[in-house]
N, C-alpha and C positions, 0 to 999 in steps of 0.2 A: 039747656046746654049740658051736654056730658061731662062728668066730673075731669074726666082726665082734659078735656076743652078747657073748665074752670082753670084746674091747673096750672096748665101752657098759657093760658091766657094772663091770669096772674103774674106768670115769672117772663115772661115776655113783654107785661107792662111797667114791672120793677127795673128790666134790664133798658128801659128807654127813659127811665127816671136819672138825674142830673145826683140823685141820695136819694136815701130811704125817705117812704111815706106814709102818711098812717090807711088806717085797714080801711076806713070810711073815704078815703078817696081812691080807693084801690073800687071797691062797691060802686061808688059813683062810676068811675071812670067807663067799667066794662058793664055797668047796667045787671051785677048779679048781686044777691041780697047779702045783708051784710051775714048775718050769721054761716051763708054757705062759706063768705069770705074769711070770717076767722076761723070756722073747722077745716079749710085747706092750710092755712098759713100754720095753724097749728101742727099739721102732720109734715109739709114741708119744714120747717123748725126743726122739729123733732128727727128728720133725716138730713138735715143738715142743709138744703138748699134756700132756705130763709134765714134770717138773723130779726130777731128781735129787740128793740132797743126802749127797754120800760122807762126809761125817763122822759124820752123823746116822743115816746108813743108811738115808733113808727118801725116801720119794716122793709129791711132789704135785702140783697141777694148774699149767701150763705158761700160756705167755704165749697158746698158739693156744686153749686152754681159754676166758683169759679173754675175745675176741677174736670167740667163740661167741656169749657172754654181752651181748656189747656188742652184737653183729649182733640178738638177741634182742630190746635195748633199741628200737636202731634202727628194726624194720620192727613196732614197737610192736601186736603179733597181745593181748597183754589187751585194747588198744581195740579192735580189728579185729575182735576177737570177741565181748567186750561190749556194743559200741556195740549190735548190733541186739534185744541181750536187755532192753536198758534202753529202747530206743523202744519195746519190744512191753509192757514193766510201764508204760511214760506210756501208751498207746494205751488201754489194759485198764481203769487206775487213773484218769485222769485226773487226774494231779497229776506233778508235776515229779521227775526222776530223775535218777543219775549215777555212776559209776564210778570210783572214787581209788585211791590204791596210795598206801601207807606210807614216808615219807622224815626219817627221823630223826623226831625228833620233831611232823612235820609227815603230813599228808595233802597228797599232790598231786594233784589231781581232771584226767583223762583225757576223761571222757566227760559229756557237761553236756547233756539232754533236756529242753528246757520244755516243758509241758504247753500247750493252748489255754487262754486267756483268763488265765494263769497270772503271778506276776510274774516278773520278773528276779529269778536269786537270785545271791549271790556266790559260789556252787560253778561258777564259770565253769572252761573247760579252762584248764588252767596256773594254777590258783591253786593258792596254798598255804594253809592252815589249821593250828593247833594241833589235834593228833590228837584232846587228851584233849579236848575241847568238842565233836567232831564224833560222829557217829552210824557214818561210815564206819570212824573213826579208831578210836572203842572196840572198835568189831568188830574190828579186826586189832590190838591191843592186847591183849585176850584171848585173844587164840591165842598168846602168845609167852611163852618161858620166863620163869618171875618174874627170874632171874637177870637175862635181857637188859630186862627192863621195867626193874628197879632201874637198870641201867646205864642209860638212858631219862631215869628221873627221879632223881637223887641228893637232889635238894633241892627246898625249895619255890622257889626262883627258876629251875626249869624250868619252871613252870606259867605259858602265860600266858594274858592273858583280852582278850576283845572288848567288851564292856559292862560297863567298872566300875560294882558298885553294893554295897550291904552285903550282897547276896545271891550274888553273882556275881565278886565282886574275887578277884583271884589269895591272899590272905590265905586265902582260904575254901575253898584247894586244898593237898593232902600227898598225898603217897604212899599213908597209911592210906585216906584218901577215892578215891582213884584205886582202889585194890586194891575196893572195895567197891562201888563202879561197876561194873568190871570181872568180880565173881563175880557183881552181878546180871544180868552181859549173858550170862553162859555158862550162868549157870542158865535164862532164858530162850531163850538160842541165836541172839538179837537185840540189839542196841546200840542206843536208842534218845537221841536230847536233845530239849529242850522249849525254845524259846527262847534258845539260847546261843550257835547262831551269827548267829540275825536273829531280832529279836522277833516272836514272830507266826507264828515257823512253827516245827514240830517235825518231824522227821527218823528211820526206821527204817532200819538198815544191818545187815547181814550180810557174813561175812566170806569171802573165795574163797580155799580153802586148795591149796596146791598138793601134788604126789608127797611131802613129806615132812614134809606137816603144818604147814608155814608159810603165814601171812597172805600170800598174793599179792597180792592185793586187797582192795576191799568194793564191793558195789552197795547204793544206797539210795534211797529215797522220800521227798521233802519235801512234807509236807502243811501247812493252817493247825490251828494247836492247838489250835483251838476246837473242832475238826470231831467229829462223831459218833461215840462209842467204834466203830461197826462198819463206818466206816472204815478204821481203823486192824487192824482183825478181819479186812478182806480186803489191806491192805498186809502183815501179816506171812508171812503161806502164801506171796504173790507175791510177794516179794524173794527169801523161805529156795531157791524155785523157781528162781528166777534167777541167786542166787549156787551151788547146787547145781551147775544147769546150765555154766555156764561154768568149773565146779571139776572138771569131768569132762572139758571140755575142753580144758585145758588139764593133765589127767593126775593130777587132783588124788586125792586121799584121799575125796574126802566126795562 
């Protein structure tokens, strides 16, 4: 394997590690000797994409790692890539689309496509949303370890809501409810909501997973809820297509 393979290989198996590990199971792990293993770790160290931890004996990702990651953020390639998957599903569909990413508890919506004749909707770019209401949100909600979901939601005063009513009020939300939401969007392979985040419209989102099986994203379709079950019969094929596509390219799993 090529030194620069060794590498990428290494800082790609640190970055799927939960903490730093030592050099001998880094060697294990990718099947390269250990000696090649510590003259790489050494020269990433030395440029700053390693971190050393002599007491612990182990080794993790470095300040130029996280630095990567920020540049990542920065020249923002999910919208850059997105955005024209989402105009071709509004062109196709004719109804309103968009593209969010997962922020704590929130959805942050990136890419916001009105349809003609269509309304405003509040999935504007740079909004934030409560995940568990959105169609985006559930989709990358189901993709994530129950462990990290619990951490997510501890309590019912995580949940919050946009339309108080006796149908809809944050009282009407747990964890047990969330989890049952969420097995029926993975049995489906869709996240759907009807009215929860604007009356009158209902929402189908998929989720973009990336190389290691995490929610990257979600793309989705906002239609009126009224509208004809075979509507919604040709939204689901063309989002699953959409969030696919952009899961591919961005190195994903699926």
């Amino acid at each position: 394997m090529p030194a620069a393979d060794q590498t990428l290989a290494i800082l790609s198996h640190l970055a799927a590690q939960r903490g730093p590990v030592p050099a001998a199971t880094i060697a294990h792990a990718l099947g390269v000797p250990r000696s090649t293993v510590y003259h790489l770790l050494a020269v990433m160290q030395e440029r700053g994409f390693v971190v050393h931890l002599p007491e612990e004996r182990r080794y993790g990702l470095g300040v130029a790692a996280f630095e990567l990651s920020s540049g990542f953020s920065r020249q923002q390639p999910l919208a850059r890539l997105g955005r024209p998957l989402v105009a071709s599903l509004v062109d196709r569909l004719g109804e309103s689309g968009h593209l969010a990413v997962l922020h704590g508890r929130d959805v942050l919506y990136l890419v916001e496509e009105r349809a003609p004749r269509r309304p405003s909707l509040v999935t504007d770019v740079g909004v934030r949303l409560p995940a568990h209401l959105t169609a985006t949100g559930r989709a990358m909600l189901a993709e994530l370890p129950p462990a990290q979901l619990r951490a997510l939601y501890p309590d019912r005063a995580a949940f919050a809501w946009r339309h108080p009513s006796p149908d809809t009020d944050a009282a009407e939300w747990s964890y047990g409810r969330l989890k049952r939401v969420l097995a029926e969007a993975r049995e489906h392979g869709w996240a759907g909501e009807h009215g929860e985040v604007t009356p009158g419209l209902a929402s189908v989102g998929v989720a973009v997973v990336d190389h290691l099986g995490w929610p990257a994203a979600a793309i989705a379709i906002t239609y009126p809820d009224d509208a004809e079950p075979a509507l919604r019969d040709r939204v689901v094929p063309a989002v699953h297509e959409a969030a696919a596509t952009l899961s591919r390219r961005i190195g994903g799993t699926r």
